[in-house]
VOGU-3710 file (C-alpha; in Angstrom, 3 decimals, decimal comma):
1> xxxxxxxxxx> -72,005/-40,513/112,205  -75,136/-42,668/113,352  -74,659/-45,852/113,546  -77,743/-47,262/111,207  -75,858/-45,432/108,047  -73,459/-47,744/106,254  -71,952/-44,616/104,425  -72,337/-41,694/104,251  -71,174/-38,389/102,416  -70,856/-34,785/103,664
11> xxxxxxxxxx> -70,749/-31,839/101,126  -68,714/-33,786/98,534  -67,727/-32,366/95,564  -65,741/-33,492/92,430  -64,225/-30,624/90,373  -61,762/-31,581/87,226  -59,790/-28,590/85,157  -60,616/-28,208/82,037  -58,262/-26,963/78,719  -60,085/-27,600/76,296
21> xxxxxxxxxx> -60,318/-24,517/73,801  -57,957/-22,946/75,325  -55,048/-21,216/73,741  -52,035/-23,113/75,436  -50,126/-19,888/74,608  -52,392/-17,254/76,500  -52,811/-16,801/79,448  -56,564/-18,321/80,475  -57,116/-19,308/83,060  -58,540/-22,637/83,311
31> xxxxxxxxxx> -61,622/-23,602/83,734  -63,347/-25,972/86,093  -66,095/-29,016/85,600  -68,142/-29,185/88,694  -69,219/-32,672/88,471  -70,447/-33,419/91,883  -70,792/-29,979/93,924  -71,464/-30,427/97,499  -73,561/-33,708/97,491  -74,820/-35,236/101,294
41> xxxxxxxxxx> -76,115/-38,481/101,437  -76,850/-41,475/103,370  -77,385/-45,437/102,639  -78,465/-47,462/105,827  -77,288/-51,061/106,327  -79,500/-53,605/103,857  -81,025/-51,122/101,681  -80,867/-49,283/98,410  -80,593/-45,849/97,486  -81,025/-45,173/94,138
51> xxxxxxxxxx> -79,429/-42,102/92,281  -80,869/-40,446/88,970  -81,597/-38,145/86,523  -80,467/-37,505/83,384  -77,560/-38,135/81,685  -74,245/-35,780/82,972  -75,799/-35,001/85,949  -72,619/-36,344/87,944  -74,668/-39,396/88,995  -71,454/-42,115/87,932
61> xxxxxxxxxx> -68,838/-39,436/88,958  -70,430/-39,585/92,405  -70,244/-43,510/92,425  -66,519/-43,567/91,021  -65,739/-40,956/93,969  -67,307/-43,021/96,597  -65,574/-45,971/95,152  -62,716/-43,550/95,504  -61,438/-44,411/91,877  -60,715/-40,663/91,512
71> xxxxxxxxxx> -60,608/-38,715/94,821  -62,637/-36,051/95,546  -62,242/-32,566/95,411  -63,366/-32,178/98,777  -66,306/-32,892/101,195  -65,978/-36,152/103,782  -67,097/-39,946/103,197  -67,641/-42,472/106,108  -68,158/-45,645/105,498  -69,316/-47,748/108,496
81> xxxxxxxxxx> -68,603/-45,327/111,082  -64,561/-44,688/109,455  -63,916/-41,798/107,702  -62,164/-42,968/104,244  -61,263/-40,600/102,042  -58,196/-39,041/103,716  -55,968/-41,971/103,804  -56,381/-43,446/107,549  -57,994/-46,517/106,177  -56,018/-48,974/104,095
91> xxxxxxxxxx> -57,564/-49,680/100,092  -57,637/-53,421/101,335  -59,695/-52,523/103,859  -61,910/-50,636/102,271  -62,000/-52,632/99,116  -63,044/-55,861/101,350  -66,285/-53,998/101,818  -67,109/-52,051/99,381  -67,012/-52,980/95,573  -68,761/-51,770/92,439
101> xxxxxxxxxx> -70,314/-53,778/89,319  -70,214/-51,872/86,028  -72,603/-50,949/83,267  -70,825/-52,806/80,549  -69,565/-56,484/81,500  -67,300/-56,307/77,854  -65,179/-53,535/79,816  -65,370/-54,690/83,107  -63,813/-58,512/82,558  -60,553/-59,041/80,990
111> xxxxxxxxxx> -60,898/-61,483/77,707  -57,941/-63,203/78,621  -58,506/-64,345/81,984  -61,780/-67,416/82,852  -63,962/-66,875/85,079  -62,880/-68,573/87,895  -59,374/-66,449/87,810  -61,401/-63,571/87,423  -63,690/-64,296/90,684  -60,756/-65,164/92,594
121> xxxxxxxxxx> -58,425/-61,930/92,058  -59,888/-59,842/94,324  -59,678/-62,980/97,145  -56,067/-62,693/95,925  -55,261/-59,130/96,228  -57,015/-58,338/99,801  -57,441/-61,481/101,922  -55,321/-63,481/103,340  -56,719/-66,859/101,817  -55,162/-70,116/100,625
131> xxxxxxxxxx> -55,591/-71,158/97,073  -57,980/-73,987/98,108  -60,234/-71,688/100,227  -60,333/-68,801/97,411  -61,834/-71,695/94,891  -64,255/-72,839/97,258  -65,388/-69,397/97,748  -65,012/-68,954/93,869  -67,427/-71,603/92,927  -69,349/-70,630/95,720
141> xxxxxxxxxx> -70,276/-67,278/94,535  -70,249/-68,236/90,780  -73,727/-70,637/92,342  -75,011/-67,657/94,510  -75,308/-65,778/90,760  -77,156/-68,613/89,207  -74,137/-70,240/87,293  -72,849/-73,959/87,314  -69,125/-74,534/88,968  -68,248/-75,544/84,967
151> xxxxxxxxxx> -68,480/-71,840/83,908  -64,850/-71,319/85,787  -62,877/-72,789/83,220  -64,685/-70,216/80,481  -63,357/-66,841/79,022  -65,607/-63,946/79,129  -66,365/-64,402/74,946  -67,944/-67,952/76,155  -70,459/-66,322/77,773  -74,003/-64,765/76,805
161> xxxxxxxxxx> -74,575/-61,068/77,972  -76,142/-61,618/80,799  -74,057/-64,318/82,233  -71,065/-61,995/81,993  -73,077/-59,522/84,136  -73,491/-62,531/86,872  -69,861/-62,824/86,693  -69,001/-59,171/87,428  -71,250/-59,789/90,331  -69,896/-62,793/91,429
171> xxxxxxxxxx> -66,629/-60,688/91,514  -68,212/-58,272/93,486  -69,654/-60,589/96,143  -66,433/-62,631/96,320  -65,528/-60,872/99,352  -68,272/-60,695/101,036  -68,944/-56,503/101,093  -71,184/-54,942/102,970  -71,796/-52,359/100,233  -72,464/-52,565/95,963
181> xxxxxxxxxx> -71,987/-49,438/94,013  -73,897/-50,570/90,994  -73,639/-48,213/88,028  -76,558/-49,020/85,301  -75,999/-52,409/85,631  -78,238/-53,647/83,266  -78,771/-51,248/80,846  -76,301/-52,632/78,518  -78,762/-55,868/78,500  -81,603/-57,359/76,869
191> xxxxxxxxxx> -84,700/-56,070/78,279  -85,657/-60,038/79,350  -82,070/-60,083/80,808  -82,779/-57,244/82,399  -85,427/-58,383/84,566  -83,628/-61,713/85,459  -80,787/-59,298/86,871  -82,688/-57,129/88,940  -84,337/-60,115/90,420  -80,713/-61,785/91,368
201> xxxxxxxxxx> -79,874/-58,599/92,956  -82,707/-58,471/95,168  -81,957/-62,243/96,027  -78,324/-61,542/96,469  -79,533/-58,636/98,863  -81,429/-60,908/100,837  -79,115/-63,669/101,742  -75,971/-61,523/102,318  -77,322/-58,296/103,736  -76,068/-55,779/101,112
211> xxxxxxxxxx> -76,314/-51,934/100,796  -76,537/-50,896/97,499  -76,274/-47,557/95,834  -78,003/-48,337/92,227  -76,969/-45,565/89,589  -79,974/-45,614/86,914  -81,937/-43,417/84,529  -84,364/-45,875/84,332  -87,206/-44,823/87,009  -88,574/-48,168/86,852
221> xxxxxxxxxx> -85,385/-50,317/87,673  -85,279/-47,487/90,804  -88,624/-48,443/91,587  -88,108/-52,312/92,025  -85,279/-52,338/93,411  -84,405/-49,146/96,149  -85,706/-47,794/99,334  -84,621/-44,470/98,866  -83,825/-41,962/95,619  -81,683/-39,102/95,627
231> xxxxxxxxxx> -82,242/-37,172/92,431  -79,218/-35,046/90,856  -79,253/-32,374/88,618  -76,110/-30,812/87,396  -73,936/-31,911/90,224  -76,256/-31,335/92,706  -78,521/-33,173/94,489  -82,404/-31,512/94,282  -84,356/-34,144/95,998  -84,100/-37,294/98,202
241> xxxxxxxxxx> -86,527/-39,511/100,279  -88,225/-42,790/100,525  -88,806/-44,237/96,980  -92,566/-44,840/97,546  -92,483/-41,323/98,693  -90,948/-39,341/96,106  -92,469/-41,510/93,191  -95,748/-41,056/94,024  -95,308/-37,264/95,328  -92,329/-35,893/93,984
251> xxxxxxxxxx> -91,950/-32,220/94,897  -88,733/-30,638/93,322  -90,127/-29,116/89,833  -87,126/-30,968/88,105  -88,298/-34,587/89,508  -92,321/-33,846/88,601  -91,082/-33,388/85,343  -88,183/-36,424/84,725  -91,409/-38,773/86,512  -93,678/-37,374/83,811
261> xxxxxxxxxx> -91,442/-37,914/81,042  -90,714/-41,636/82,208  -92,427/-44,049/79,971  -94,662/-46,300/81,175  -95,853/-49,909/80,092  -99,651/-48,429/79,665  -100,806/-48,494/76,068  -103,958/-46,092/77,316  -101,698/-44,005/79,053  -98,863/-42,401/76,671
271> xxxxxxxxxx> -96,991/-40,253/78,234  -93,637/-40,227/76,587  -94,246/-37,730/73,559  -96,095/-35,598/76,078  -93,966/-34,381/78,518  -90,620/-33,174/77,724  -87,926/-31,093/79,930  -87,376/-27,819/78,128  -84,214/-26,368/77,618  -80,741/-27,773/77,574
281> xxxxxxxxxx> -78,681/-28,896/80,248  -76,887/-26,575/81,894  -72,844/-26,752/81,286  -71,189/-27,838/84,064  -68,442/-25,079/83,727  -70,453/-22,105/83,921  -73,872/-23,502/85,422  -76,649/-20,929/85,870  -76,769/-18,682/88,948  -78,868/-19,299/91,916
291> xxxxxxxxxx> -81,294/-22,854/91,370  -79,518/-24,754/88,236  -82,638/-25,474/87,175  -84,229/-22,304/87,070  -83,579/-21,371/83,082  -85,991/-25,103/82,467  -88,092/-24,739/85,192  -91,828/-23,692/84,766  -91,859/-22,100/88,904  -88,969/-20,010/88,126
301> xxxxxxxxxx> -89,016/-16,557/90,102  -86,563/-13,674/90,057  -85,356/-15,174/93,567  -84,449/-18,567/91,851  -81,785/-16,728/89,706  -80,253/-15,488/92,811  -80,260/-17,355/95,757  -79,417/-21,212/95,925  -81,815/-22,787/97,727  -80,924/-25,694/100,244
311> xxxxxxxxxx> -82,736/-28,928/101,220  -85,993/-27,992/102,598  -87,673/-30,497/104,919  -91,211/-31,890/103,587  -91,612/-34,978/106,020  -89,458/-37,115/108,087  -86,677/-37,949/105,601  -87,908/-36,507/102,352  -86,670/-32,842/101,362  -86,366/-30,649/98,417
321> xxxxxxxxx> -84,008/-27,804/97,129  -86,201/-25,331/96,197  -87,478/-21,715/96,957  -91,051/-22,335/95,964  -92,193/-25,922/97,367  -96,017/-25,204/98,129  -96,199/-24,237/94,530  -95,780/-28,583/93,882  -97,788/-29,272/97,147
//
């Protein structure tokens, strides 16, 4: 694995088995969700790759499986330069490193425990530090979030919205990680919130040197804040590249369209009730043949229904899964 990629991820996949409808008392076989299906990507050290598209498209599946809170099906991750999903490296030492803030701050923080307890337990549960040096790290990071050392002594129902979001990052950055899986982390917020969240992030990006992978459906939020996007449809991933890149020349028929349905903060330019993705998304148990996409897509050929096209090269790091690129050129 090269050395500039924090992690990394070789054809991973993420199946589950599925009963439901099934007659427990035939003989059906079951039948399988493939939620991530054979997804490669990359995150160098200090930036952000954001993942989206729309909702079910596998996007938090693949962070839970690179958090490896449900193993994967199969495929390889590395994580600086160590293979870690086959057991050689210990959860302590992978959890030192890597760590994950939530969508919802309610779910993510127990009630019963304040702050400061809750900042501290991973310090507890995979370092080796005395009680004094986990509260000076404590209050430390509850600062680096924007909070005063008096919110320790608070419980979770204390606390606005938005300040329970700066404690589930505080959490995170307790242990100093090299990498933040951060699944819609402020979608759950005020839109005002919002933007005072994203702007932490990038400052807490800055002064520690963090990766992160950024789950969103927002294409704005991936705007701000990554360096790359990977865009997934039905599992799979259809196009990935330098953010810049893909927003302002996005080549997979799938990502013209999810750009183009993206509303935008222009009152002269209304774009939302415009531009719609046809069709219905694909079920992930018996997906389409050939290109998922090809029942929605407006490029479809005979071919796409057959073949499964691969990641096609455009320019130095920006590629495309599809048969019929020059058609978007």
């Amino acid at each position: 694995m090269a050395n500039e990629q924090l992690l990394e991820t070789v054809e991973l996949r993420k199946y589950y088995k599925s009963t439901r409808g099934i007659n427990p008392l035939s003989r059906a076989k079951e039948r399988i969700v493939r939620a991530v299906d054979g997804v490669s990507i990359s995150i160098p050290y200090g930036k952000t790759l954001a993942v989206v598209g729309e909702s079910g498209c596998g996007k938090t599946t693949l962070a839970r499986t690179l958090a490896l809170l449900t193993p994967p099906t199969s495929g390889e991750i590395h994580f600086e330069g160590k293979r870690i999903d086959n057991g050689s490296v210990s959860d302590e030492e992978i959890y030192r490193r890597l760590q994950m803030v939530f969508q919802d701050p309610d779910s993510s923080l127990d009630p019963t425990m304040k702050v400061g307890d809750t900042i501290a337990e991973p310090l507890r549960g995979l370092t080796n530090m005395k009680e004094g040096e986990i509260r000076a790290v404590s209050l430390e990071s509850l600062r680096a979030v924007g909070l005063s050392e008096d919110f320790a002594d608070r419980l979770p129902r204390q606390l606005s919205g938005g300040q329970k979001q700066r404690v589930a990052i505080a959490r995170a950055i307790s242990t100093h990680p090299k990498l933040l899986i951060l699944d819609e982390p402020t979608s759950a917020l005020d839109a005002s919130v919002q933007a005072q969240i994203l702007n932490l992030l990038v400052e807490l990006q800055k002064k520690y040197q963090l990766s992160y992978m950024l789950i969103t459906h927002n294409i704005a939020v991936a705007g701000y804040l990554s360096d790359l996007i990977a865009v997934m449809y039905a599992g799979t991933l259809v196009e990935y590249g330098p953010t810049s890149v893909v927003l302002e020349k996005p080549r997979h028929p799938y990502t013209i369209t999810l750009m183009k349905s993206a509303p935008t903060p222009d009152p002269w330019n209304r774009t939302l009730l415009q531009t719609e993705i046809s069709g219905e998304v694909p079920s992930a148990i018996d997906p389409p043949s050939g290109c998922k996409f090809n029942p929605r897509c407006p490029f479809a050929q005979p071919k796409c229904s057959e073949e499964v096209p691969g990641l096609s090269k455009i320019i130095e790091g920006h590629a495309a899964a599809c048969h019929f690129l020059e058609k978007t050129a």
